[in-house]
N, C-alpha and C positions, 0 to 999 in steps of 0.2 A: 283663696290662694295662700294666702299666711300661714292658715289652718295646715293645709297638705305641707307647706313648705318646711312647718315645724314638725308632723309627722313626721315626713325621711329626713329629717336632720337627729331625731330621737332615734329614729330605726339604725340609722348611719352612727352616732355613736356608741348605741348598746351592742353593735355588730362589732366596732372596734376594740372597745374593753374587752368581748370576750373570745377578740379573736387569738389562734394558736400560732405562736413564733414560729419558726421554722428550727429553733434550738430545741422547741419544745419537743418538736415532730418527729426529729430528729432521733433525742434521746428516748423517748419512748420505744421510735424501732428499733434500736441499739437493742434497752433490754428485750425487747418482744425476738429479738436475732438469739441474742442470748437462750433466752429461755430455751428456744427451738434448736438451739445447738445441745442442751444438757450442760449447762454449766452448771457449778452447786448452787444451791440456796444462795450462801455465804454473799457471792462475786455477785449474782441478782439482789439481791439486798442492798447491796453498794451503790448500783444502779441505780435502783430508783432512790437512795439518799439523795446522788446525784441531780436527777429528775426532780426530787422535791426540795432541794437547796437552791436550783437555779429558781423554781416560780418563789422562793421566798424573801420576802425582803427583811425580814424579824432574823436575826441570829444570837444564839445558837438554837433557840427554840424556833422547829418548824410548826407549823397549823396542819391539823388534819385535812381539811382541805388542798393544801400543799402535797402533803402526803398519798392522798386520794385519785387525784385528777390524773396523774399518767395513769392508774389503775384504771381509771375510770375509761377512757382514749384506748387503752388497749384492748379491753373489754371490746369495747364496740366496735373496734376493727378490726379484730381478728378473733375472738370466742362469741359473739352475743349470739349471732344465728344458729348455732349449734349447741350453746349451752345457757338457754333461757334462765335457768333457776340460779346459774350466777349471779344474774343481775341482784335477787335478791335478797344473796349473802354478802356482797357487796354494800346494798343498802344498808345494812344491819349493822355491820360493822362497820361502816362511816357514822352512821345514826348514834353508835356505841362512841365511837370516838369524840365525837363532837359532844355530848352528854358529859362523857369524862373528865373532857376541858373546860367546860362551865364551872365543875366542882375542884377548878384548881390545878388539876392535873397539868401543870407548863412544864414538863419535862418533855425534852424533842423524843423521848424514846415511847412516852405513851403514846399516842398515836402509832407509831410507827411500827406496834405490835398488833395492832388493829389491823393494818396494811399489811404486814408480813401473814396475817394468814392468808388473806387474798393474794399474795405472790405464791405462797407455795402449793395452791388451789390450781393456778394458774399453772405453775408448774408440772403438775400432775394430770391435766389435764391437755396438755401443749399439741397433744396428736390429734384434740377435737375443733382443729381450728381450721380457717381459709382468710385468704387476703381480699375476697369479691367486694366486701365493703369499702375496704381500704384503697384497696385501687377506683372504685367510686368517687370517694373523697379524693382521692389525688384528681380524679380527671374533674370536676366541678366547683371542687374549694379549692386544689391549689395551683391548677394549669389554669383554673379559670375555663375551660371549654365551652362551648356552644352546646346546646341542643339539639341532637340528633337528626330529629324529629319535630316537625309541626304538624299542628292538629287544627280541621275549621271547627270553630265552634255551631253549632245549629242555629241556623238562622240568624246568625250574627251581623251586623248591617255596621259599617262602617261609622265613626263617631263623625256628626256633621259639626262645622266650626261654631254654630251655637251654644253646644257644647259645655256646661260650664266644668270649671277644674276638678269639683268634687264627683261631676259625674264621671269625669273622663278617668281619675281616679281609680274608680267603680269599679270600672269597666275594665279598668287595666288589671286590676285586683282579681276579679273574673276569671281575667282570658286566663293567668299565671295561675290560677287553681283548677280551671279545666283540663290544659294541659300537662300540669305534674299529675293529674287523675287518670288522665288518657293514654298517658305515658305509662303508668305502672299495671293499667289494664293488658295494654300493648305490650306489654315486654321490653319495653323499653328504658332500662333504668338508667343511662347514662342521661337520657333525657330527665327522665323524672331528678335522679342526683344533682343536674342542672338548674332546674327548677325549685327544688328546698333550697340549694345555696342561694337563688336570685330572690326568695322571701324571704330567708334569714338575712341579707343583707341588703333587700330595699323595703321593705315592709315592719310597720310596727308589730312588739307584739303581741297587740289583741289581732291585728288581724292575721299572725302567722297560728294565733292560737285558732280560730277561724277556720284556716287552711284547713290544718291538720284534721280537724274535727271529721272537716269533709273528704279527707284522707284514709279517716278513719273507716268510717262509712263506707267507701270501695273497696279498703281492702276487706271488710265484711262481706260485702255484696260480692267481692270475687272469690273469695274462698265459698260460700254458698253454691257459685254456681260451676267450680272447678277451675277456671282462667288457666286450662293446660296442666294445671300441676295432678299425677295421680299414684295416691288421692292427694289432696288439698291438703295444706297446712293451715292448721286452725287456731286463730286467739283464745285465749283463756275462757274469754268472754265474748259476749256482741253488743253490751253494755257500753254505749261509747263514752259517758257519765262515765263510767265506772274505769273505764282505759285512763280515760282523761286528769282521772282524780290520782291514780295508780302514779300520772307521768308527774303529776306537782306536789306529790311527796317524795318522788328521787329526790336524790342531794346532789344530783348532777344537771348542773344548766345547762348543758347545750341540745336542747330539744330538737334542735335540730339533725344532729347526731343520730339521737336514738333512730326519729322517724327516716333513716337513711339507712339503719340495720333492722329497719322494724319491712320495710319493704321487699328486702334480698329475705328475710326470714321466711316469709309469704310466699317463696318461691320455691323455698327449700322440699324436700321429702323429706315425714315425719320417720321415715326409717335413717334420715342422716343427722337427726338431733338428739342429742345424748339428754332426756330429764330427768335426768338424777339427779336427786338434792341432798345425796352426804356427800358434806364437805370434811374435809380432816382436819383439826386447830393444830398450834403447834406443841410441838411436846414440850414438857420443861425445857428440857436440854437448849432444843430451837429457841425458844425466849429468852432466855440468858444470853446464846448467841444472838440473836436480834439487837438486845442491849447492850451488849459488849460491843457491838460492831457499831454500832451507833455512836456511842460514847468515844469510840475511836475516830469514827470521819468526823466527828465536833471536834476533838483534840487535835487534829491534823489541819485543821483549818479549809484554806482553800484550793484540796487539790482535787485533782480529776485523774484519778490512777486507771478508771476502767472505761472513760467516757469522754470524749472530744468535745469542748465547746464552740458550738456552731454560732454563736452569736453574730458573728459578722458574715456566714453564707447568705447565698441568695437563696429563695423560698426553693428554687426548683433543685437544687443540690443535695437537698437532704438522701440521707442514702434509702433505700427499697427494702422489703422484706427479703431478706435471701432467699436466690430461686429454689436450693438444696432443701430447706426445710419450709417450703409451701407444701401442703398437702394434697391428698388425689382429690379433696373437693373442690379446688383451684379448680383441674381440668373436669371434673363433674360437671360446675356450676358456669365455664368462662363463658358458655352462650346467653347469661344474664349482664356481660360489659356488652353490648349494643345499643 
């Protein structure tokens, strides 16, 4: 009993550190509204200063990390289904930035040239996007919802009061990975999206590393055998070693996350994902502005010229994607919110 009770006391605090404010969530859709409206560069660049001054507690030098994680959140909720090869120019120049700050580099502006190419990537790319993720994660991380959908497990026999805790445990461990399985077989993502958030946030995690594994594996097995989509959208690989090793050199922890854009991805038609991997860096000119502008929101201290501080909302206030610049993949894809 001890044993379990320390498990989800572990699982419960690693879920808390890395959970997302609602200031966070916030300003991220702010700039992701942004971008979709065509602001410049310049006023997106401010933004996410914004974004990465609020997660930083260091000033005036922000961390790359700081820097990173709106990129990183936006990424996944509005480009990752449709533009896979971001992920791993992203990587690169997080991986770059973080190498740079090792050897010294504590000017808040290097990193933030690192991040500036991935905003103006993002930018150029704004029409290759959908909210289907995001509105997932709204309905299972932050309304908290229910599950759809229940599923019997095969032959499943009720736990008798003999029972002991580790096995009951088990068992409980089980049902919640059969049905986030059964669920993304079924079409059911609000269920399945239901289900990662109730193992990211009761489960340790080895065993959400577990889960996925076996997450993995079906959505293999499903692209293999079509699961409706034609034709099927297909991973890299079928290596799931190989997926597995892929997701614990990202420099982004919330695995939870991905495997929630890794699922709608699976759904998608390979005629609506863009894999094209040139990206454009900035020109001088843009880097100089990068660092001028920077050096200005350090100079000005603590203001918020483009961006509201939500710190005192309630989680369910954050504002929404605007409906004007959601895409025709919204209504493509809206029969995978069920």
């Amino acid at each position: 009993m001890a044993t379990t009770a320390t498990a989800a006391a572990t699982a419960t605090a690693t879920h808390q550190d890395n959970e997302y404010t609602n200031a966070f969530i916030s300003n991220c859709i702010t700039l992701m509204n942004r971008i979709h409206q065509g602001e410049s560069f310049t006023k997106c660049l401010h933004i996410l200063y914004c974004c990465a001054k609020h997660l930083s507690a260091a000033r005036p030098a922000i961390s790359a990390a700081n820097w990173f994680e709106p990129l990183w959140f936006i990424y996944y909720m509005f480009y990752a289904i449709h533009n896979p090869k971001l992920e791993e120019y992203i990587n690169r120049k997080h991986t770059s930035a973080i190498a740079r700050a090792k050897q010294g580099g504590a000017a808040a502006a290097t990193p933030a040239i690192d991040a500036a190419h991935i905003l103006k990537n993002m930018i150029r790319r704004r029409d290759f996007t959908s909210t289907i993720v995001f509105q997932l994660f709204d309905y299972a991380f932050i309304k908290k919802q229910k599950a759809t959908h229940v599923y019997m497990m095969p032959n499943s026999k009720k736990l008798q009061n003999s029972k002991t805790s580790s096995q009951s445990s088990h068992h409980h461990h089980h049902r919640n990975e059969y049905q986030l399985c059964k669920s993304f077989i079924s079409g059911h993502l609000q269920t399945t999206a239901s289900k990662i958030e109730y193992l990211y946030r009761c489960f340790t995690p080895e065993i959400q590393s577990q889960t996925y594994q076996s997450l993995i594996q079906t959505v293999i097995d499903a692209a293999t055998t079509d699961a409706g989509i034609h034709p099927p959208t297909t991973l890299y690989t079928d290596n799931i070693a190989e997926i597995c090793e892929k997701m614990n050199k990202s420099k982004y922890h919330r695995k939870d996350i991905i495997f929630l854009s890794v699922i709608c991805y699976m759904k998608v038609r390979e005629e609506d994902i863009n894999m094209k991997s040139v990206f454009i860096s900035l020109t001088d000119a843009e880097t100089i502005v990068t660092t001028t502008e920077i050096d200005a929101c350090i100079a000005a201290g603590d203001t918020h010229d483009h961006i509201h501080d939500h710190t005192h909302d309630h989680i369910h206030d954050h504002p929404t994607p605007h409906p004007e610049y959601t895409q025709r993949y919204d209504q493509l894809y809206k029969y995978l919110l069920s």
